[in-house]
C-alpha positions in Angstrom: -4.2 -28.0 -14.7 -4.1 -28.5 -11.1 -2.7 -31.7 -10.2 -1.8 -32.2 -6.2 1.2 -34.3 -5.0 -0.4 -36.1 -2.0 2.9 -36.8 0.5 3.4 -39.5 2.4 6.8 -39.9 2.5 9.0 -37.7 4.4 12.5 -38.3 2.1 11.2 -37.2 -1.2 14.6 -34.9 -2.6 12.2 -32.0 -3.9 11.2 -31.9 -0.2 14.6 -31.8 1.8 14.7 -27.7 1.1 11.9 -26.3 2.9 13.7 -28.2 6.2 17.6 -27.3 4.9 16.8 -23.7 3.8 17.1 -22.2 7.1 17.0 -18.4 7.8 20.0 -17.5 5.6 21.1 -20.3 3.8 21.6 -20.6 0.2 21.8 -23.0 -2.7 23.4 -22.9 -5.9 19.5 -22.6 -7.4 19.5 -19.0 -5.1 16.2 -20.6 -3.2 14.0 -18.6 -0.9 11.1 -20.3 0.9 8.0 -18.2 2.3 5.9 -19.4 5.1 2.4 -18.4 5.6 -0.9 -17.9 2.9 -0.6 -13.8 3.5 2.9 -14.0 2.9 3.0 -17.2 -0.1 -0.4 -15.4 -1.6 1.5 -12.0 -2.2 4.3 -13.4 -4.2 2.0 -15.9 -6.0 0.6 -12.3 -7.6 3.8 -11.4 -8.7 6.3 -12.6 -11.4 8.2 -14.6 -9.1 9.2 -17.9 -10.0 8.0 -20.4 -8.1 9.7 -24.2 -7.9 7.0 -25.9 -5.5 4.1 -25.0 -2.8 3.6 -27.5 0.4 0.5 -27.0 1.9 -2.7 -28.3 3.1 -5.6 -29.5 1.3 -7.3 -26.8 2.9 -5.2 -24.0 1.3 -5.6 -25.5 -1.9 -9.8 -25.5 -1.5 -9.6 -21.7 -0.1 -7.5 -20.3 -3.3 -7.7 -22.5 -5.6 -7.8 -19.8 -8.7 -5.0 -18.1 -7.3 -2.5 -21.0 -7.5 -3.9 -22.6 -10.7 -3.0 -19.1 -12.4 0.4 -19.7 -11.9 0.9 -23.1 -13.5 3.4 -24.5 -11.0 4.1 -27.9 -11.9 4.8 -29.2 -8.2 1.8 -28.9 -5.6 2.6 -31.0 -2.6 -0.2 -31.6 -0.3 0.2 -33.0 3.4 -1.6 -32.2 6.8 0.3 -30.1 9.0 1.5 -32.8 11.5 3.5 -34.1 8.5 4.6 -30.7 7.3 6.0 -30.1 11.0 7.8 -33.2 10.1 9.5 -31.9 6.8 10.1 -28.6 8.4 11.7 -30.2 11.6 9.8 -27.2 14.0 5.8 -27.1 14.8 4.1 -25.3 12.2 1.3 -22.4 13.3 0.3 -21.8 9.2 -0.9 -24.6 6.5 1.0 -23.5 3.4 5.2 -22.6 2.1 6.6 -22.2 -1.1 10.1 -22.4 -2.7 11.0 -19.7 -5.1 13.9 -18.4 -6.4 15.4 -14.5 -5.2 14.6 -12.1 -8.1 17.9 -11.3 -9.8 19.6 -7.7 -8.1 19.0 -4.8 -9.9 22.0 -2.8 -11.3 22.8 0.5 -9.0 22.0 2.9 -12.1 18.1 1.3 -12.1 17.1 2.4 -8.7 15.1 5.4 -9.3 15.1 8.5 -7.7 15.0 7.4 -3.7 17.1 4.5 -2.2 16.9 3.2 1.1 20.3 2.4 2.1 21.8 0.3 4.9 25.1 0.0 6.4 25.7 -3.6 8.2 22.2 -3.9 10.1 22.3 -8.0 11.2 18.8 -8.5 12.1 16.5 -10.3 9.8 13.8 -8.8 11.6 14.7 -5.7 10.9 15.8 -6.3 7.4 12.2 -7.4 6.4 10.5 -4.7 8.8 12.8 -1.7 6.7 11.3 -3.2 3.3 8.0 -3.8 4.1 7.6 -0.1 5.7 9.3 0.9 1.9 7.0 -0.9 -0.1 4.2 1.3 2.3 5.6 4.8 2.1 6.7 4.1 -1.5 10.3 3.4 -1.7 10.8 1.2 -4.4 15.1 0.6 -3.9 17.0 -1.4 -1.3 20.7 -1.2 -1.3 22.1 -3.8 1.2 25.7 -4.8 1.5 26.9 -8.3 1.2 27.6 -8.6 5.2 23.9 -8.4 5.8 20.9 -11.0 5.8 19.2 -11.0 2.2 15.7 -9.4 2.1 14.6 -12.9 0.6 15.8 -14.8 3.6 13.2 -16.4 5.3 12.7 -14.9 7.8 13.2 -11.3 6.7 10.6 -12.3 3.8 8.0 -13.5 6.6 8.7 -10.0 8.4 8.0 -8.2 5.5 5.0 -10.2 4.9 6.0 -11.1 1.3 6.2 -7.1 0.5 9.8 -7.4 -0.3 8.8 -8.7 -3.8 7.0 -5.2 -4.6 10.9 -3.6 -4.1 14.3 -3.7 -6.4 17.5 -4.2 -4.6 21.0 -4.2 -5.2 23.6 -5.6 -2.7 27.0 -3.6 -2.7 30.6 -4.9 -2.0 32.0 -1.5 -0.6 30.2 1.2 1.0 32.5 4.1 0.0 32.8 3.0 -3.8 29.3 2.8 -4.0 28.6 6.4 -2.3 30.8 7.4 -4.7 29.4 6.3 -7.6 25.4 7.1 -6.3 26.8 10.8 -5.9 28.3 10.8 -9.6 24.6 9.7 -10.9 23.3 12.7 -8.8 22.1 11.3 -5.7 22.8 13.1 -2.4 23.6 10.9 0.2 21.6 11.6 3.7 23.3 9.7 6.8 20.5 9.3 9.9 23.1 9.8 12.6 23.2 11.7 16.2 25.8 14.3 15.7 26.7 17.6 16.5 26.1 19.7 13.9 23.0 16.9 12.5 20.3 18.8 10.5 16.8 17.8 12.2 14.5 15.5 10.6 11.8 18.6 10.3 14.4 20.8 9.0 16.1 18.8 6.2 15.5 19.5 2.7 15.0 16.8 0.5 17.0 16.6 -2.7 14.8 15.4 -6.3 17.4 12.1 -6.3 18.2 10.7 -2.9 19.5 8.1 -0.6 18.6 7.5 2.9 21.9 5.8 5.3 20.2 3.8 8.0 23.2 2.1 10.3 24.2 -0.7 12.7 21.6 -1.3 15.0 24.1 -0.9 18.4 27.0 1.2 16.7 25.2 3.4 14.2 27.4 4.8 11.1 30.7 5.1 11.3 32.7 8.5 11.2 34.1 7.3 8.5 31.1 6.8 6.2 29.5 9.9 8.0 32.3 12.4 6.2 31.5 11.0 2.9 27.9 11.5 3.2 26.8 14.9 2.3 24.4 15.5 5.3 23.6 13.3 8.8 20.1 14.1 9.9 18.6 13.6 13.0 15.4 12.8 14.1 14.0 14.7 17.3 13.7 13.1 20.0 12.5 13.6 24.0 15.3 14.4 26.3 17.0 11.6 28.1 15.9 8.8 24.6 18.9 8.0 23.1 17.6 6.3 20.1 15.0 4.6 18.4 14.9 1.1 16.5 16.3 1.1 13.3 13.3 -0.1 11.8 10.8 2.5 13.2 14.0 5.4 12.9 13.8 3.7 8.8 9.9 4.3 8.8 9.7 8.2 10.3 12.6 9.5 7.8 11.5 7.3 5.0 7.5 9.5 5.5 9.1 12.8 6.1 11.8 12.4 3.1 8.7 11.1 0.5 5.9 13.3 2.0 8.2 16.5 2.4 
């Protein structure tokens, strides 16, 4: 069955979240909305549940199987002008959907390698890190609580929707849960300029393993570092201090999978 909901009226409740769900908001259904066909089409293959898609009639005519596969019981239709109007912003795609964030998985499900971060705050980055995992192969994302959700929406549009292809877990305290990956046999690498850092072509790569990526500005903490069982470097020209987390995230991530 595919039944459209042709909008006309901009104060319909079902309608309210895709302008009040901002970047990292949250309701008490755990709602996520995607923007974008790439981005709404990749989840729509999934198993993610899906509440309601806004879009124009012209989405609906271009994939029309896809979304009647999925039985969702609330197709809005509009033209963009009025979807700009919802939203409260202009508008530069023809389709969004509200879902709801895939429950976390528990930290002894994450296989044998984990991306790990440690207080990054950009969305941006946060969507570029999973969608260079769901690339390379990473299948786990351990976040703490401090940072923005992978399903935010803007880290979700950044990742362009590749975020659903991941588990994750989000973590209270980073030096409980270090402790608890290294008693299920994880060895905990930490990428961190140091002293006595082992160089990204040098390191060898443990069977089970977990990959510390910090703060964008102040990196990983001493702290955390002695806990970790090895900081690892990645070379760099003389005079470059650093690179982006999320391209720092992508070289490791190759070298660590593709040893």
């Amino acid at each position: 069955m595919f039944n459209l909901i042709n909008i006309d009226d901009l104060s319909i409740p079902e309608l309210q979240i895709y302008h009040t769900l901002r970047d990292n908001a949250l309701d008490e259904k755990k709602s996520f909305i995607a923007d974008s066909p790439k981005v709404v089409n990749l989840l729509l293959e999934g198993d993610v549940e899906v509440q309601s898609i806004l879009a124009t009639q012209e989405y609906y005519d271009e994939f029309r199987e896809l979304v009647e596969s999925k039985n969702i019981q609330k197709l809005y239709v509009a033209d963009k002008k009025l979807m700009s109007e919802i939203v409260g912003h202009k508008i530069h795609h023809n389709c969004m959907m509200h879902g709801i964030r895939p429950l976390p998985n528990a930290l002894d499900t994450l296989g044998d390698s984990i991306l790990m971060i440690d207080n990054i705050t950009s969305s941006e980055n946060i969507g570029s890190i999973s969608r260079s995992m769901a690339g390379l192969g990473v299948k786990s994302y351990l976040l703490p609580k401090s940072s923005p959700h992978p399903y935010g929406r803007r880290a979700l549009r950044v990742s362009m929707g590749y975020m659903s292809y991941l588990n994750y877990h989000v973590y209270d305290d980073i030096f409980v849960t270090i402790e608890e990956l290294k008693k299920q046999g994880y060895r905990i690498y930490a990428a961190e300029v140091t002293q006595d850092s082992t160089p990204l072509w040098d390191v060898k790569v443990s069977k089970k393993w977990v990959l510390l990526m910090g703060h964008e500005g102040k990196g990983i903490s001493q702290e955390v570092l002695d806990v970790c069982d090895e900081v690892v470097t990645i070379e760099m020209q003389e005079g470059v201090k650093s690179f982006n987390v999320g391209v720092a995230a992508s070289l490791m991530m190759y070298r660590f999978k593709f040893r």
